[in-house]
N, C-alpha and C positions, 0 to 999 in steps of 0.2 A: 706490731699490733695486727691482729687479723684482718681481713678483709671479705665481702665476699661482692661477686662481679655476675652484673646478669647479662647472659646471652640469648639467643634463639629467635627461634623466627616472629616471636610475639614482639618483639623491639624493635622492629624492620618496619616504621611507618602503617601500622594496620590501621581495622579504621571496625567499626562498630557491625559491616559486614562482612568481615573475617572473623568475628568473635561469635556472631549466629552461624555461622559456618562450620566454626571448629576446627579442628588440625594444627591449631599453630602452638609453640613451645616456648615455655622459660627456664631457662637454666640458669641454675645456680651454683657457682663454683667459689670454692673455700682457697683463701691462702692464708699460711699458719694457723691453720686449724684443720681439723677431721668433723664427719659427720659421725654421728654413735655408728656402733657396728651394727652392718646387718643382720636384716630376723625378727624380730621379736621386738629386738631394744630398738632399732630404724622404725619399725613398722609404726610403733605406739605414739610415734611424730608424727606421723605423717599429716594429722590432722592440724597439728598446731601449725605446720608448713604451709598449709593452703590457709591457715587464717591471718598469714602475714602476708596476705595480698590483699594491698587494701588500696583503695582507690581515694583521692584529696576531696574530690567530690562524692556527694548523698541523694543521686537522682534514684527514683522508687527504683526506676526498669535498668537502672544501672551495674556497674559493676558489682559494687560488694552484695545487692542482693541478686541478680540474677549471674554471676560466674562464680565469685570469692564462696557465695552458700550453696552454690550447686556441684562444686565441684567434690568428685568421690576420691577416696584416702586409695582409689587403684589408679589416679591419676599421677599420682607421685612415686618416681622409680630413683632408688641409688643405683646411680651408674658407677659410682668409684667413693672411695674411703673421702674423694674432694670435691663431686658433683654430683650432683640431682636436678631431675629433669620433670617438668610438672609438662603433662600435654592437659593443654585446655580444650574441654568436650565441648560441640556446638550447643549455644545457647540463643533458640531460637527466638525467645523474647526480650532479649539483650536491647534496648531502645534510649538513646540519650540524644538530650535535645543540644550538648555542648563539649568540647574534649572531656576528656576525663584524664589525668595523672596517677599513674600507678609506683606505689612505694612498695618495696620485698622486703620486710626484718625477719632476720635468721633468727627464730627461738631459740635460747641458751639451751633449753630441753633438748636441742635434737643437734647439740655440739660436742665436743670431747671438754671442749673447755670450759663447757657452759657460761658464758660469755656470751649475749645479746651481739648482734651483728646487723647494722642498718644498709645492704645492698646496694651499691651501684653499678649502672645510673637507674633513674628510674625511666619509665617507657611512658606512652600515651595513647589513647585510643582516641580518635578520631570519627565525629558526624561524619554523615552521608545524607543527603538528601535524597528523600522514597523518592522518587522519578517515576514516570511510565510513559517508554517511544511506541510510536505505531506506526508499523511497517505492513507490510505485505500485497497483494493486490491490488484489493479495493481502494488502494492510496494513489495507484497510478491511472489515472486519466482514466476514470470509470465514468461508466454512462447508466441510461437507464436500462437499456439492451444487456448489460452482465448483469444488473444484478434481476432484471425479468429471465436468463437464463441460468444464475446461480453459479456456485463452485469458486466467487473469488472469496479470499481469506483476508484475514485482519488478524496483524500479529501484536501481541501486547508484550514489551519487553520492558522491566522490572530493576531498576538501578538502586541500589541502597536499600533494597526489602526484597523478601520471598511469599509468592505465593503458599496458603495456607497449604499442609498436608496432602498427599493424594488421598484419592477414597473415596469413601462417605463424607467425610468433611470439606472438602474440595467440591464434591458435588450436589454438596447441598448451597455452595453459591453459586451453580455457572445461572439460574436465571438471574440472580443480581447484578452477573455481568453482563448480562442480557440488557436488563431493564437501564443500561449505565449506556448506551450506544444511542446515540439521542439525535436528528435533527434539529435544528435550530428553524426549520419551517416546519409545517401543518398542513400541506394538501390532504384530501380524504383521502386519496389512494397513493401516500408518500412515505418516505420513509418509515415513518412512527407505527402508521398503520398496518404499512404492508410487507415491510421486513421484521422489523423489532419485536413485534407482535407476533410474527409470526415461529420465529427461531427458536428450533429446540434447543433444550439442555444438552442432547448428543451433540450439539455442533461446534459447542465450547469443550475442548480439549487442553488441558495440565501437558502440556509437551515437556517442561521441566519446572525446577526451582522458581526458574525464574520468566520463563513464557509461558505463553496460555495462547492459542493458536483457536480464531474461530473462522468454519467454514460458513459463506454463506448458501443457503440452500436457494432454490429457483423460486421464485415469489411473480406468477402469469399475473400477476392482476396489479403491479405497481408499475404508476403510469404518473408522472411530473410534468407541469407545466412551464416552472423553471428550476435551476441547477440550486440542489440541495446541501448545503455543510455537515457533518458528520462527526458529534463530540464524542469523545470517550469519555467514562469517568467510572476508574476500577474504584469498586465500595470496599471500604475499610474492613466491614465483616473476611472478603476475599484476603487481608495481608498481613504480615507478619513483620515488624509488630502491625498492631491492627490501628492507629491512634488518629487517622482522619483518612475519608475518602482523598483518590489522586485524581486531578483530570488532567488526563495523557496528551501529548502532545506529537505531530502538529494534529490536528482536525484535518479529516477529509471530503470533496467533494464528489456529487454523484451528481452530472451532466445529465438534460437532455438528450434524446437525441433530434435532430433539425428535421421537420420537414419541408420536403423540397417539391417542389410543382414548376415544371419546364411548360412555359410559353412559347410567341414569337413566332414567327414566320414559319419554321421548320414544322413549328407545330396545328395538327398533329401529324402532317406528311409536308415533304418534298418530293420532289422529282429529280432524277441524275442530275438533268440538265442545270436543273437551277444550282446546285450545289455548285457544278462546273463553274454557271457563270457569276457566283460571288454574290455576297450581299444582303442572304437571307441571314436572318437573328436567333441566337437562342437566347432567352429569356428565363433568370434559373431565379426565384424568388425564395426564402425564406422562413418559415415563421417555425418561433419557439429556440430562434438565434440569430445571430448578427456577425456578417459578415465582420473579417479583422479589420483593424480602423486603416484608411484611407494611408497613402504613403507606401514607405517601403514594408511596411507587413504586409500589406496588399500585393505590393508588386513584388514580391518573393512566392507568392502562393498562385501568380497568374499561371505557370505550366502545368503546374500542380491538378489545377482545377479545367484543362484543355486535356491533361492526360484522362480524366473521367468519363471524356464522351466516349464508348466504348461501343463498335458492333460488335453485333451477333455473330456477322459472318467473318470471312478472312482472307474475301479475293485480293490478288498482286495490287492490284490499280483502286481497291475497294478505299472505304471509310476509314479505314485505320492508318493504311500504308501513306495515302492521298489527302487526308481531310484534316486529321487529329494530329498525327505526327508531323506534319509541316505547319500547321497554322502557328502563327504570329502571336507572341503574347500582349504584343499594341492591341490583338483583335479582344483581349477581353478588359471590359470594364467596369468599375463598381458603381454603379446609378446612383445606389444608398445605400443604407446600410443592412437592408434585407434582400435587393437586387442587384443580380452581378447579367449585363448585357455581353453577349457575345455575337461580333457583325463578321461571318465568315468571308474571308478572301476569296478568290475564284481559286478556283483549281481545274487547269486543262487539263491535266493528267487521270481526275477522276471518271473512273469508268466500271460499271459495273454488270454482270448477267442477272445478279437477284435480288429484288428487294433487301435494303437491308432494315435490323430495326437496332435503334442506340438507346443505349441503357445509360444514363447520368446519374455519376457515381463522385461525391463531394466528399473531399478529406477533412477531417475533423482539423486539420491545422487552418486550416483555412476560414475555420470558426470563429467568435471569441471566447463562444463554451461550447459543449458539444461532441460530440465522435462523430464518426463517418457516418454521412447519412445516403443513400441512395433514392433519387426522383420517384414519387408517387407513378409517376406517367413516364414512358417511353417518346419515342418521335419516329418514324417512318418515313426511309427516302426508300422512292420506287425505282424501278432502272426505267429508262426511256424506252417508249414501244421501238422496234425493228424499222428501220427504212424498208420502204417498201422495196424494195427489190431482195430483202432478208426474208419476205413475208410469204408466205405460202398463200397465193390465191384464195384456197379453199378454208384458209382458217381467215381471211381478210371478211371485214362489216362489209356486208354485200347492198347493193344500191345504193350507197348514199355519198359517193364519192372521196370515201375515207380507207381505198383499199388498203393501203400500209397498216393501218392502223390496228391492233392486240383488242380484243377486247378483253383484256385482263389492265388494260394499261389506257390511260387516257391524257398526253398531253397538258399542261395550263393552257389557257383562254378554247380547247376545242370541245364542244356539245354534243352528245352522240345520241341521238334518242336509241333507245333498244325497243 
């Protein structure tokens, strides 16, 4: 008895996104039997060949109407007197909500023997579920700082569906992709207002099939009070097939950033001396974030937040070499949850020729939201005036019994009238 036996890549587990794709193949091969000869007498089958792919299941957007009726009589090639090869064209509205089972009968019409032939095995197409990941910049530890300077991107990647055509058609949804980037808060000057609203259609780009790449543009005037969530949700109009909006996964947030105002003893000057002899405070307080909670989050982040007091200058024996890089991480501590106190150590070693001034500069890990935030205010330690025998006479406060003494430079507890 005859047989005929299907191969090719169509029976290799596909799934309902290889069949909108296209390129994959079923072959059909005869034993004891021939196909009609070629030319004329092959050709005039060809059509009965694709109507015996028929699917068990009757979904609209399914197989026998969207591949079995769309498929052309030039999809079907005699490779030999015992096989034929049907490649299947992509079928980009191919959409099923459940497998599907596909049967091959050999038309008697296009046999030597004319003799019906029912194909084995039969194959299956396989759901995919639409998806949409979101990668790209704006997913990692943004703040309100990138997106008031712009250029970070949001990448939307596309599982089990295709973005619609390039073109005019594609571009006539990127505001809908637009209008799909949503906070989940309402400041007047937040997300919704001052990004989403704002974004061109140029800034949504078709990178392929199946990404869409959006840059953000610089938006000077968005400004949060606290740290904002960021939904995606690509609209159905945008997909292929088109059959319900996706909301993309994960969501992302957009940070604050902390401001910081330095207190405390230091502030807003010290003297050498006092530095030397220990004990003066910096006081770094918070608002618009919260220091990480108490314990070892804390106490991983105490060097972190000692590397920040930073001079300007960069004498051997200065602030940097002497004060910062040797203190103690016992010296800092978390008050609360918006105040971190720092009680500086002495340091003999500290010595300096020029004022210096420090700049406090806070690591975003050291937050519980937030990125790097740098102190509104500075702080100023002076270098201690000359002993008077360093002193040039003539540049010494004359009558008042203070010859040593700079008048650029004035001691703690001494008065100087000028």
């Amino acid at each position: 008895m005859a047989t005929a036996a299907i191969t090719g890549t169509a029976t290799a587990a596909i799934t309902e996104v290889d069949i909108r794709a296209g390129g994959k193949t079923v072959i059909i091969t005869l034993t004891d039997d021939t196909w009609l000869a070629g030319g004329g007498a092959f050709n005039g089958q060809r059509q009965a060949i694709i109507d015996g792919l028929n699917s068990a299941q009757s979904e609209l957007t399914g197989w026998n109407n969207e591949v079995r009726d769309n498929l052309g009589v030039g999809d079907v090639t005699r490779n030999s007197d015992t096989e034929v090869t049907v490649d299947l064209s992509g079928q980009v509205t191919y959409d099923i909500t459940a497998q599907e089972t596909i049967e091959v009968t050999v038309p008697a019409s296009a046999l030597v023997s004319g003799v019906l032939i029912v194909a084995t095995p039969t194959f299956t197409v396989d759901t995919v579920a639409l998806t949409a990941a979101i990668t790209g910049t704006a997913t990692a530890a943004m703040t309100e700082a990138d997106v008031v300077a712009g250029l970070e991107t949001i990448l939307i990647t596309l599982t089990g569906g295709l973005w619609i055509a390039s073109g005019g058609t594609f571009n006539g949804q990127r505001q809908a992709i637009i209008d799909g980037l949503t906070s989940a808060q309402s400041e007047a000057t937040g997300w919704n207002n001052e990004v989403r609203a704002n974004l061109d259609t140029g800034d949504v780009v078709r990178t392929s099939d199946t990404l869409v790449t959006i840059t953000l543009s610089a938006q000077a005037t968005y400004d949060i009070s606290a740290q904002e969530t960021i939904e995606v949700t690509v609209p159905a109009s945008a997909l292929v097939p088109s059959g319900s909006s996706i909301v993309a996964t994960p969501t992302f947030t957009v940070d604050t950033v902390p401001l910081v105002v330095v207190t405390g003893s230091v502030s807003p000057r010290a003297f050498e001396s006092e530095i030397v002899a220990g004990g003066r405070t910096i006081i770094i307080t918070l608002t618009g974030a919260l220091w990480v909670t108490v314990g070892a989050n804390f106490d991983a982040q105490r060097q972190n937040i000692i590397d920040g007091l930073d001079s300007n200058m960069s004498e051997v024996a200065g602030w940097n070499a002497e004060v910062r890089d040797t203190e103690v991480v016992g010296a800092v501590v978390r008050t609360s949850d918006t105040v971190v106190t720092i009680t500086l150590t002495a340091s003999a070693s500290f010595q300096i020729a020029l004022d210096e001034t420090i700049t406090v500069t806070m690591p975003a890990s050291a937050f519980q939201t937030g990125g790097t935030a740098i102190a509104t205010n500075t702080f100023e330690v002076e270098a201690d005036p000359p002993s008077p025998d360093e002193v040039d006479p003539a540049e010494s406060i004359g009558g008042n019994g203070l010859g040593g003494i700079s008048r650029n430079h004035t001691p703690p507890g001494v008065i100087v009238n000028r």
